[in-house]
Wavefront OBJ file of the C-alpha trace (Angstrom):
o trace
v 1.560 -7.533 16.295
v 2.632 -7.530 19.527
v 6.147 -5.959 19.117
v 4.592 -3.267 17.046
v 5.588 0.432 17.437
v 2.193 1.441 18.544
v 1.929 -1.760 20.995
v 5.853 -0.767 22.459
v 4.493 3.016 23.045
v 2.319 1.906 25.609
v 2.746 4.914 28.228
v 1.735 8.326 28.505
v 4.896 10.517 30.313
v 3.822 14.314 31.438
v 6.170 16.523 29.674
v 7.153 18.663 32.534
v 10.411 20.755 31.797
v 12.341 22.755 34.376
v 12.340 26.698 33.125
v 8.946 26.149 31.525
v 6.221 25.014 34.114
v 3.796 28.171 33.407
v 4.425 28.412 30.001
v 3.523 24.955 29.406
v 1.050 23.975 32.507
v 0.630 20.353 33.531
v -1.109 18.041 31.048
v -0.404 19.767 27.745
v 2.011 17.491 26.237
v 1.734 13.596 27.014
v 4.214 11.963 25.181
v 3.931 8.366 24.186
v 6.996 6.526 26.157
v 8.282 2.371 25.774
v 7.964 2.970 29.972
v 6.495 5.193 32.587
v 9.425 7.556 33.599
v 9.951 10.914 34.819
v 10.332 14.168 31.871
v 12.566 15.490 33.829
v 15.045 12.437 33.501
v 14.022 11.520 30.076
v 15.065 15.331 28.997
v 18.404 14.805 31.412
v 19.373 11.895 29.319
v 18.921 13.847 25.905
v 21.023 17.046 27.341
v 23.331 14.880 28.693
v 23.456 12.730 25.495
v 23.966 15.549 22.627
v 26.111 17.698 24.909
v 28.812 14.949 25.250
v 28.606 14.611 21.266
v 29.892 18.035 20.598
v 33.144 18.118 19.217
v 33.637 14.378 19.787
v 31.664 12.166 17.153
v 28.804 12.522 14.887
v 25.083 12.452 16.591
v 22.508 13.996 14.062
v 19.121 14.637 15.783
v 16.076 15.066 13.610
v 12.677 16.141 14.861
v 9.277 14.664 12.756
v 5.961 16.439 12.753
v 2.935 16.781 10.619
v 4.921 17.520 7.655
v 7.282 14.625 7.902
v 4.496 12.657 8.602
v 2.520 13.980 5.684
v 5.447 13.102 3.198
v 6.015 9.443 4.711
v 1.880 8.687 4.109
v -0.050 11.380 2.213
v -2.293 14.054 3.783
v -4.662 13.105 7.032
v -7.468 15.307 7.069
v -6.655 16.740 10.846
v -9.457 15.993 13.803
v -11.682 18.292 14.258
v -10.677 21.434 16.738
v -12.798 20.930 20.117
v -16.501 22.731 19.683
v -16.552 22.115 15.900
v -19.095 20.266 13.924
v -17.231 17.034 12.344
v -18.989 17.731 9.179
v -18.379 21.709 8.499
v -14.466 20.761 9.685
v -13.769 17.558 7.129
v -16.216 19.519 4.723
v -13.776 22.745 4.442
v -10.298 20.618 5.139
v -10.944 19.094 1.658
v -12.383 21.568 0.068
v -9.329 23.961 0.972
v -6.199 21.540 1.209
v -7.118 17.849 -0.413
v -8.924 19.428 -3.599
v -6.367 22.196 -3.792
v -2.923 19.895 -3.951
v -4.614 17.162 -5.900
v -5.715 20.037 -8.461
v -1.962 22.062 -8.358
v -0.042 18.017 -8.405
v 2.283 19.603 -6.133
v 2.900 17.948 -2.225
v 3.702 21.061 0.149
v 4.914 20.428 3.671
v 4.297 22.807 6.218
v 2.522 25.590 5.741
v 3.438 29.155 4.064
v 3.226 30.975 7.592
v 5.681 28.913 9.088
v 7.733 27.303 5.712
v 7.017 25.245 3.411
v 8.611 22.801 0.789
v 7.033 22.224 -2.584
v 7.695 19.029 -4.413
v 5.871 17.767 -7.146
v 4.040 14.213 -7.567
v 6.744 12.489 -9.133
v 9.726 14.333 -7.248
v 8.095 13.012 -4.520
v 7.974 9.494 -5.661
v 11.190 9.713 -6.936
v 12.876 11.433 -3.253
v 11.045 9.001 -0.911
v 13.672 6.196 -0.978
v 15.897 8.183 0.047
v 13.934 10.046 2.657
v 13.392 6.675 3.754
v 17.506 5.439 3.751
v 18.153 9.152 5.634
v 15.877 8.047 8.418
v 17.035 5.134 8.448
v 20.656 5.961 8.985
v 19.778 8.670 12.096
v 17.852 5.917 13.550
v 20.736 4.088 13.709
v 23.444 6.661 14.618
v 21.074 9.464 16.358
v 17.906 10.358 17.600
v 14.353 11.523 15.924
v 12.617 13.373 17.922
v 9.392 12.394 17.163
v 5.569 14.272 17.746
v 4.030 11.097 19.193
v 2.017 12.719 22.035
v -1.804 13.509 23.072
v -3.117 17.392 23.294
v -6.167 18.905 23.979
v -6.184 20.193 20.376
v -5.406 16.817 19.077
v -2.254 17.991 16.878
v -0.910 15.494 14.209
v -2.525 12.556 16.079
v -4.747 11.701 12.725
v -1.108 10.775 11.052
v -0.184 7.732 14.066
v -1.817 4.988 12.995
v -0.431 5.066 9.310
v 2.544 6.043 10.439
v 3.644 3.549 13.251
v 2.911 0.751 10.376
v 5.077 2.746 7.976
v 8.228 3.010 9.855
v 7.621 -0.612 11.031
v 6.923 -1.819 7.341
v 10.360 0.451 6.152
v 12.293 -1.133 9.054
v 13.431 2.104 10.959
v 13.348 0.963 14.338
v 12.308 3.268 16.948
v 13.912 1.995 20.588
v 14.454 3.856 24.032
v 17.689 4.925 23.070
v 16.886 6.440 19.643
v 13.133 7.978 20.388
v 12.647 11.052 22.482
v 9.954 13.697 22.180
v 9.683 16.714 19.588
v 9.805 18.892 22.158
v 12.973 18.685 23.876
v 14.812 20.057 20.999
v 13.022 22.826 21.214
v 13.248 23.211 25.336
v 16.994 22.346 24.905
v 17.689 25.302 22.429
v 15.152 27.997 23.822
v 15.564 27.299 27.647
v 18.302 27.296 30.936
v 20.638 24.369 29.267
v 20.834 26.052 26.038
v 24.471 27.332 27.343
v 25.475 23.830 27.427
v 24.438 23.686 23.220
v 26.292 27.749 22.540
v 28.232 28.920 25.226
v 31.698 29.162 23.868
v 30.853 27.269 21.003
v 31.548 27.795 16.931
v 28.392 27.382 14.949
v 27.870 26.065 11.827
v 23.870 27.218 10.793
v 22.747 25.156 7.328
v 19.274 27.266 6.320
v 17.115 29.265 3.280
v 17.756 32.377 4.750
v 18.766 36.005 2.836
v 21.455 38.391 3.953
v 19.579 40.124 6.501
v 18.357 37.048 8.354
v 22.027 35.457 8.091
v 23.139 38.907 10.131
v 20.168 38.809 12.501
v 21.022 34.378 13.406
v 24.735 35.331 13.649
v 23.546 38.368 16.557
v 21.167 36.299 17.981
v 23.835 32.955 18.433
v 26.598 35.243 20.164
v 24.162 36.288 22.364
v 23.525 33.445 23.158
v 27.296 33.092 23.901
v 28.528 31.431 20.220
v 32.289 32.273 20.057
v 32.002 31.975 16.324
v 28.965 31.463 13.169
v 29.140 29.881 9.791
v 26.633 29.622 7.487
v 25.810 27.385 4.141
v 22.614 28.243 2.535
v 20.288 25.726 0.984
v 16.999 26.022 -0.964
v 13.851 27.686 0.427
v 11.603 24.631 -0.544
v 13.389 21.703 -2.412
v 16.008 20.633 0.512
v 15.339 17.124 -0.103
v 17.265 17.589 -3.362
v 20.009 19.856 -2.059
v 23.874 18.634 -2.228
v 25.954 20.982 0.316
v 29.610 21.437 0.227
v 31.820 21.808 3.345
v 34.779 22.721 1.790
v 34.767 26.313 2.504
v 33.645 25.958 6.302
v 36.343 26.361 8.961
v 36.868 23.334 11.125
v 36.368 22.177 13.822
v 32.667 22.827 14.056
v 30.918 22.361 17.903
v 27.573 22.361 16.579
v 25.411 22.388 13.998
v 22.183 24.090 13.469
v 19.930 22.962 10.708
v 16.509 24.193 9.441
v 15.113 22.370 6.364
v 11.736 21.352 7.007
v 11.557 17.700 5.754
v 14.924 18.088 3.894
v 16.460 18.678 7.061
v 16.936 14.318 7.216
v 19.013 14.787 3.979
v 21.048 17.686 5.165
v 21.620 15.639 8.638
v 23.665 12.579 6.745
v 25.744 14.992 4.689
v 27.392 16.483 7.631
v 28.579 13.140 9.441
v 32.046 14.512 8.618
v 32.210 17.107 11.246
v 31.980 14.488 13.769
v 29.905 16.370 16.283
v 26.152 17.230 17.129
v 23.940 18.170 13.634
v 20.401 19.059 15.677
v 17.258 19.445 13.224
v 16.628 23.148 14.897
v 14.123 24.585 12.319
v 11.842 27.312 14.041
v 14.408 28.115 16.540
v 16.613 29.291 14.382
v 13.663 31.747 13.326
v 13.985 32.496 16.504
v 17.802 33.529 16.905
v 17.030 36.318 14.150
v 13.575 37.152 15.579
v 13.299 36.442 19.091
v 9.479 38.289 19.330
v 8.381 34.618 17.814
v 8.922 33.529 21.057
v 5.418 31.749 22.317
v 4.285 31.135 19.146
v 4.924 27.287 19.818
v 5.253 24.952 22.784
v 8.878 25.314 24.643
v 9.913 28.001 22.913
v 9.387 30.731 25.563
v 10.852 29.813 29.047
v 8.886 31.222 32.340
v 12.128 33.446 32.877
v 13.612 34.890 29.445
v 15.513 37.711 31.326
v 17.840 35.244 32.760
v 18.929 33.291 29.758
l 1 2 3 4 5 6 7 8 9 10 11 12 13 14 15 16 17 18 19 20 21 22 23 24 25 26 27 28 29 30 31 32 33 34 35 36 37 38 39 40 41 42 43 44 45 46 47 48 49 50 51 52 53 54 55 56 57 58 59 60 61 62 63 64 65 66 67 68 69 70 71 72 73 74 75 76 77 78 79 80 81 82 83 84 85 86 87 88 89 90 91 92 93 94 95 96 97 98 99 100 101 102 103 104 105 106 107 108 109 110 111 112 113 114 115 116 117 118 119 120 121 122 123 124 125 126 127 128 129 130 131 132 133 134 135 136 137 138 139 140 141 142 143 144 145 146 147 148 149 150 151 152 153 154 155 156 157 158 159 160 161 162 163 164 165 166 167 168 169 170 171 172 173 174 175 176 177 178 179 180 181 182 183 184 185 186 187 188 189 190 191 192 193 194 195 196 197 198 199 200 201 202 203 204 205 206 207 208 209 210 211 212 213 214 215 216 217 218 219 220 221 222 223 224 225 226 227 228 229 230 231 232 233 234 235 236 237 238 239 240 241 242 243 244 245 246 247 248 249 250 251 252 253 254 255 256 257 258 259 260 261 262 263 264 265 266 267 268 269 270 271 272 273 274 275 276 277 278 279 280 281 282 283 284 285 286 287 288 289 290 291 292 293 294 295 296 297 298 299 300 301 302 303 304 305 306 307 308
C-alpha cells in the first residue's frame, strides 16, 4: 500500500548530533525519516518539544528497540555480523536463543547483560492488548522514539518488515510529529542540553533498582544539577504487569525518568497525572549510578564529558 509505514519512511537522515561528532562519526546511524531534513533540526524540534512539556502538561516519550520489537512479533533471527558465514550464524542463533525459549516457554526481552523481562507464553498473550492500547495512547499524546535506522552491523533491521505491517495492522499511527529516532533520547539525556531536562529540576525516577543503586541515581541526578529525587520501584522483569501508586510522591514533579524495558509503555500511561514530561530513559539511568558505562552504546558518551 502506498500510504504504508514502510512506503511513508522513504528517506535516510544522517544522525549527526552536536557534542557527539567523534564519538559517533558520520554514517553510523541513518535514520529512516517521512522527508529529507537536517539531524540537527530534527533533534532541535524534540529538545525544544519535551523541554516546553515540563511542568506544563503530560508528554510521555517511549523509545522501541529489539526487545519491543521482539514482543510486538516474536523473535527474528538477527542478520548475520559482517565477515560471518550465513549458515554457522542462523545455525548457532537457533540453536542458542529459538530452541532455548521455545524449550523454557518463557519470552525474555533484552538480554541478561543489559536487563531483561521474563514473561511466560500465555502472560504474554494475555499482556499484548494492552501493550498494544499503551502504544497506542503515546502515539497519540507523545512520541516513540523508534530504532528504524540502517548500521553497518545491521542492528534490529531483521524486525522492520513485520513490524511496519504490525503497527499499521494495530492502527498506531506513526506521523512526523509523533516519530523521532531512538537515539535522541539518549543524546538528549547524556549530552550539552541535558541541563535543559535536570538543571534545577525535581525528579521523579520509576525503576528495579536496590538501595545502593537508588543512592548512586539520586548522586548522579544532582550532579547533574536535580534540585530534588524521588523514587518508586517496580519489578526487575514483569513491568508490564506492574500497578504504581503516586500517592506518596511529592508534587509537582518536572520530570520523570523511567526504566522498564518493554514495561516502560505501561508505566508511561500511569503517570499522565503529573502533567509533565515521563521520558522512557532505561540505560541512562544505569548510567546516573554508574557513569563508567559510558560508551557502551551509541550517544551515550559526548566528545567532551568534562564540560557537562
Amino acid at each position: 500500500m502506498s500510504n504504508s509505514l514502510k512506503n511513508r519512511l522513504s528517506h535516510l537522515v544522517d544522525l549527526r548530533i552536536s557534542g557527539f561528532e567523534k564519538s559517533v562519526p558520520p554514517g553510523t546511524i541513518r535514520q529512516l525519516s517521512f522527508s529529507a531534513r537536517r539531524s540537527e533540526e530534527w533533534f532541535d524540534e524534540f529538545v525544544g518539544r519535551v523541554s516546553s512539556a515540563i511542568g506544563n502538561h503530560y508528554l510521555p516519550v517511549f523509545r522501541m528497540s529489539d526487545g519491543e520489537f521482539r514482543f510486538s512479533v516474536g523473535y527474528r533471527i538477527p542478520y548475520p555480523p559482517p565477515g560471518k558465514p550465513a549458515l554457522l550464524h542462523y545455525g548457532e542463533e537457533y540453536l542458542a536463543t529459538y530452541v532455548l525459549r521455545r524449550r523454557q516457554k518463557l519470552f525474555m526481552s533484552g538480554s541478561p547483560g543489559y536487563g531483561y523481562e521474563l514473561y511466560t507464553q500465555a502472560e504474554w498473550r494475555s499482556l499484548l492488548p494492552h501493550y498494544i492500547k499503551c502504544l497506542r495512547q503515546i502515539s497519540e499524546e507523545g512520541i516513540l522514539a523508534i530504532v528504524f535506522y540502517l548500521s553497518p552491523d545491521r542492528f534490529a533491521q531483521q524486525y522492520y518488515d513485520a513490524i511496519f505491517e504490525w503497527l499499521d495492522k494495530h492502527d498506531i499511527c506513526i506521523t512526523p510529529e509523533n516519530y523521532c529516532p531512538f537515539y535522541f533520547a539518549y543524546a538528549l539525556l547524556n549530552g550539552p542540553r541535558r541541563r535543559q531536562i535536570y538543571d534545577g529540576r525535581r525528579i521523579l525516577v520509576v525503576t528495579s533498582m536496590d538501595d545502593t543503586k537508588e543512592q548512586a541515581i539520586g548522586r548522579g541526578l544532582m550532579k547533574a544539577g536535580a534540585t530534588d529525587v524521588q523514587s518508586i520501584r517496580i519489578s526487575r522483569n514483569k513491568a508490564l504487569l506492574d500497578k504504581i501508586s503516586l500517592s506518596g510522591i511529592n508534587c509537582p514533579v518536572d520530570v520523570v525518568l523511567v526504566g522498564a524495558g518493554v514495561g516502560a509503555a505501561n508505566i508511561l500511561v500511569q503517570l499522565r497525572e503529573l502533567n509533565t514530561l515521563c521520558i522512557d530513559a532505561g540505560f541512562c539511568i544505569d548510567l546516573l549510578a554508574d557513569p563508567s558505562l559510558a560508551g557502551r552504546r551509541y550517544f551515550t558518551l559526548p566528545d567532551n564529558p568534562e564540560t557537562l
